[in-house]
C-alpha positions in Angstrom: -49.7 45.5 73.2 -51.2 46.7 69.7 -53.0 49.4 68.6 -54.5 49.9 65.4 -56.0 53.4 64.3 -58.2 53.2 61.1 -59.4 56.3 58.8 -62.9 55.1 57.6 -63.5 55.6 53.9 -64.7 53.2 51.1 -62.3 51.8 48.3 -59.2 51.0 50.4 -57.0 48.2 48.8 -56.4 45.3 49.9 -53.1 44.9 52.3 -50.3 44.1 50.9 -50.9 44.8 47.3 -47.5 45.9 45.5 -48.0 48.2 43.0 -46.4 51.0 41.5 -49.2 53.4 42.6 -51.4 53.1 46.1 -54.2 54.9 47.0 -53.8 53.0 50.7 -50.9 51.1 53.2 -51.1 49.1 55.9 -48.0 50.1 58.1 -46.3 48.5 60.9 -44.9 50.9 63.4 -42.5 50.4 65.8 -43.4 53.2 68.1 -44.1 53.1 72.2 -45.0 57.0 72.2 -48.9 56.6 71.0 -48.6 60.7 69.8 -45.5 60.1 67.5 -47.5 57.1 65.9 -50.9 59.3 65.6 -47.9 62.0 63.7 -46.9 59.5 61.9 -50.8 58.3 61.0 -51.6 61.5 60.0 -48.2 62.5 57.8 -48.9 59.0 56.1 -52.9 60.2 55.7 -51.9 63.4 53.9 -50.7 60.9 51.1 -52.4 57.5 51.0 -55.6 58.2 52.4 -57.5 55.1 54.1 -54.2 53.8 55.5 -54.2 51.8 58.2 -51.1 52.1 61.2 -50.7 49.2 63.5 -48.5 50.6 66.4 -46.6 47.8 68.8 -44.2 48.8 71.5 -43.0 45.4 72.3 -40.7 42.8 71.5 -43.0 39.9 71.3 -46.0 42.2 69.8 -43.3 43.0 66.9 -42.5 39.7 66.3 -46.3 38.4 66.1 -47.1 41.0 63.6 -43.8 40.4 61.3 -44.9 37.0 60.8 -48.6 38.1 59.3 -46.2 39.1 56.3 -48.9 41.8 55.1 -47.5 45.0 55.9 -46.2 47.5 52.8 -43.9 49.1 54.9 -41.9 49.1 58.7 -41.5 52.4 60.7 -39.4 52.0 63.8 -38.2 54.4 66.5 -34.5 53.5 67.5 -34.6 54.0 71.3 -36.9 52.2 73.5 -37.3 51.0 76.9 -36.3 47.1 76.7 -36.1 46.8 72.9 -34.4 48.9 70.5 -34.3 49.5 66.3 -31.3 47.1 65.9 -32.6 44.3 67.3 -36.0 45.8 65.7 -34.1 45.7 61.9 -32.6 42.6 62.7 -35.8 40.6 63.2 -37.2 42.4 60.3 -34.6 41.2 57.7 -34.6 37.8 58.8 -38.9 37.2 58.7 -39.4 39.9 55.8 -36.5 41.2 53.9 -39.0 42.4 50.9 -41.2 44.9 53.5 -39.1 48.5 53.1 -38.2 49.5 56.8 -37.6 53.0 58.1 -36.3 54.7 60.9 -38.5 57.2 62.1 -36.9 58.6 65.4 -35.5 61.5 67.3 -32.5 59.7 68.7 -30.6 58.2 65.6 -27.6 60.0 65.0 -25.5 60.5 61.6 -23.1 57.2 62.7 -26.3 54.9 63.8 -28.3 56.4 60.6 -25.3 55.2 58.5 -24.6 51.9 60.1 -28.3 51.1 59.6 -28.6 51.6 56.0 -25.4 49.4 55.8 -27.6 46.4 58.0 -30.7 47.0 55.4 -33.2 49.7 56.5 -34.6 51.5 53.1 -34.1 55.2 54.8 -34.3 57.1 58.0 -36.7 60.4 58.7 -36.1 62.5 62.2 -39.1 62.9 64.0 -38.3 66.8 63.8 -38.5 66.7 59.9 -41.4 64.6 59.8 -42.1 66.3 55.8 -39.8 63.9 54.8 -41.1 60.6 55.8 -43.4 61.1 52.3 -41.2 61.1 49.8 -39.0 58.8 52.0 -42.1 56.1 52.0 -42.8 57.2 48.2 -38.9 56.2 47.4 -38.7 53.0 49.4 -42.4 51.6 48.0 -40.8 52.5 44.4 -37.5 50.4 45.0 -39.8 47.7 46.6 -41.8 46.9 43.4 -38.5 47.6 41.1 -36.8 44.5 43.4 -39.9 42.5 43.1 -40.3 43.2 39.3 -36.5 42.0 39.1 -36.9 39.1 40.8 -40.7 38.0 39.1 -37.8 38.7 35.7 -35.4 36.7 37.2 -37.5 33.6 38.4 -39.1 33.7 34.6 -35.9 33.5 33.3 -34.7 30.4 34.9 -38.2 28.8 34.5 -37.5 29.5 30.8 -34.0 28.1 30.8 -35.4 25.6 32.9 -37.6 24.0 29.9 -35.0 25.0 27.4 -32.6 22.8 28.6 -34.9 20.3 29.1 -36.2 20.3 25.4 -32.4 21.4 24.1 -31.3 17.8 26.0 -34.6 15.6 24.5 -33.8 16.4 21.2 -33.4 13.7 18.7 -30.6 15.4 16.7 -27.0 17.1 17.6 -27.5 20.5 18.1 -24.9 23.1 18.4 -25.8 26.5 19.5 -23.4 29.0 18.3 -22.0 32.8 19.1 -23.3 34.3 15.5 -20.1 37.0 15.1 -17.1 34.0 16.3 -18.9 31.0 15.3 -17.8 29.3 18.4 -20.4 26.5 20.2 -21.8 28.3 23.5 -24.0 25.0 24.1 -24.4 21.4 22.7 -26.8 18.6 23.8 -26.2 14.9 24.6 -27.1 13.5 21.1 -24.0 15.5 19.6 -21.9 14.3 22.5 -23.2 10.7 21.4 -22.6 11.7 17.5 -19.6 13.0 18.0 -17.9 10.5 20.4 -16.7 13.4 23.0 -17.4 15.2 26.1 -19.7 18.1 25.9 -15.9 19.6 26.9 -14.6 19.0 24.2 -17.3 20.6 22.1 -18.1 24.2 23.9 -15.8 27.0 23.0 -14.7 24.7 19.6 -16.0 26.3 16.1 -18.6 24.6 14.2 -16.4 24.4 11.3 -14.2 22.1 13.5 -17.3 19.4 13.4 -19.4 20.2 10.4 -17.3 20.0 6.9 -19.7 22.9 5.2 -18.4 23.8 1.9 -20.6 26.7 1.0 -19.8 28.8 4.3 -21.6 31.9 2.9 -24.9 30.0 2.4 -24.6 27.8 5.6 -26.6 30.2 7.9 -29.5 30.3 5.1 -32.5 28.4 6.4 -32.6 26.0 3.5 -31.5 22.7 5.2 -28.0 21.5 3.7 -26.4 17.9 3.5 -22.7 17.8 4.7 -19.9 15.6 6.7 -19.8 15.6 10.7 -16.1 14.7 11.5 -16.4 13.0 14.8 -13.7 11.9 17.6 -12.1 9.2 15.5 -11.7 10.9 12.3 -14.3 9.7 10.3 -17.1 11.6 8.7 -21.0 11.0 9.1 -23.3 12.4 7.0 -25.8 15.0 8.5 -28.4 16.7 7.2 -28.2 20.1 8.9 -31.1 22.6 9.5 -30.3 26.0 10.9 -32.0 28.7 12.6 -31.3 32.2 13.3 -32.0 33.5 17.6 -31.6 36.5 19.4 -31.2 35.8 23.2 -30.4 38.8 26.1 -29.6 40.5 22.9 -26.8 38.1 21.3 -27.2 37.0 18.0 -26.5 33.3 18.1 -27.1 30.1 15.4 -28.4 27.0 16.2 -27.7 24.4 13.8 -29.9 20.8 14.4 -27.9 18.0 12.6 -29.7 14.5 11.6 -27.8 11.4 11.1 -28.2 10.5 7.6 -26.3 7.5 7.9 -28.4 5.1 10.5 -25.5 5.2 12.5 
């Protein structure tokens, strides 16, 4: 069965809202002793006033709730009669790994404590030492929004290398992308493969200098578009005209030189 206990007050959040600072939670509890929950209720209270405490004490009850997905945090006792915290954990990675879970029990023991935190609970408080499910909850909500502000970064950062490539491969000239400090090509496109005659391969990790016959080295990183000779595969030299632009990316200075065919080729 579930229970839900709600402190009435105007302003509470809406569920599931991850920010750095909550005035509110919504909290799933594990829990079949009702007066451990109401503890709990009222530790939680102290801090985020408004919260709202959803206590199941079954297997099936747990499982129901998991799947609404709008909880900001999991409290679980470790011992109970037909169902027990392991199991409880388990189920909880699997349907909602980003949702901190806690032990709050009497019965874990250091080894059980320690083995948990190696299967994925966030922390465990003894029901004893119930001051320290506060900062325990404060922690785990912290390292919650630091993971999702990693992986919102992450997911950006593919989406941007996602239309990079995709623009870096549509262009209508060669370009090499270059480590600024060794010169050497980090990334090419398939018009240079095409210009060239070789295998993207046989480009990356080469030096410009091995494909663009610049004779003023010291001015070649200038902005001012140059004219000079693109040895390809067979030996022979195409003229290129060759603009070149200065980029900073994840902190490395790099130079991406755009080469045009000037020779209709």
């Amino acid at each position: 069965m579930s229970y839900i206990w709600r402190d009435k007050g105007d302003g509470q959040k809406q569920v599931n809202q991850r920010t750095a600072m909550k005035s509110s939670l919504r909290i799933l509890n594990l829990e079949d002793n009702e007066a451990d929950a109401e503890l709990n209720k009222a530790m939680i209270n102290a801090r985020w006033p408004n919260s709202e405490l959803v206590r199941v004490d079954t297997r099936a009850d747990f499982i129901a709730r998991l799947e609404e997905k709008n909880f900001d945090v999991i409290f679980s006792d470790y011992t109970m009669p037909g169902f027990d915290g392991r199991e409880a954990l388990s189920l909880a990675r699997e349907k909602c790994p980003e949702i901190p879970f806690l032990f709050v029990s009497g019965t874990i023991g250091e080894d059980a404590a320690i083995e948990a935190l190696k299967n994925g609970a966030t922390d465990y408080v003894i029901k004893h030492r119930l001051m320290r499910l506060i900062p325990a909850v404060d922690r785990a909500l912290r390292e919650a929004e630091e993971r999702a502000e990693r992986d919102r970064a992450e997911r950006s950062m593919r989406e941007s290398e996602h239309k990079y490539r995709e623009v870096f491969e549509c262009l209508a000239d060669a370009a090499f992308l270059a480590d600024a400090k060794t010169g050497k090509i980090i990334d090419t496109n398939r018009c240079a493969e095409k210009m060239l005659g070789c295998g993207r391969g046989e480009i990356l990790g080469h030096k410009v200098s091995q494909f663009l016959a610049i004779k003023d080295q010291a001015g070649a990183d200038d902005a001012t578009p140059f004219e000079c000779a693109m040895v390809i595969a067979n030996g022979s030299a195409m003229p290129v005209r060759v603009h070149t632009t200065k980029l900073t990316i994840h902190g490395h200075p790099l130079v991406l030189r755009l080469c045009r065919d000037l020779g209709g080729h």
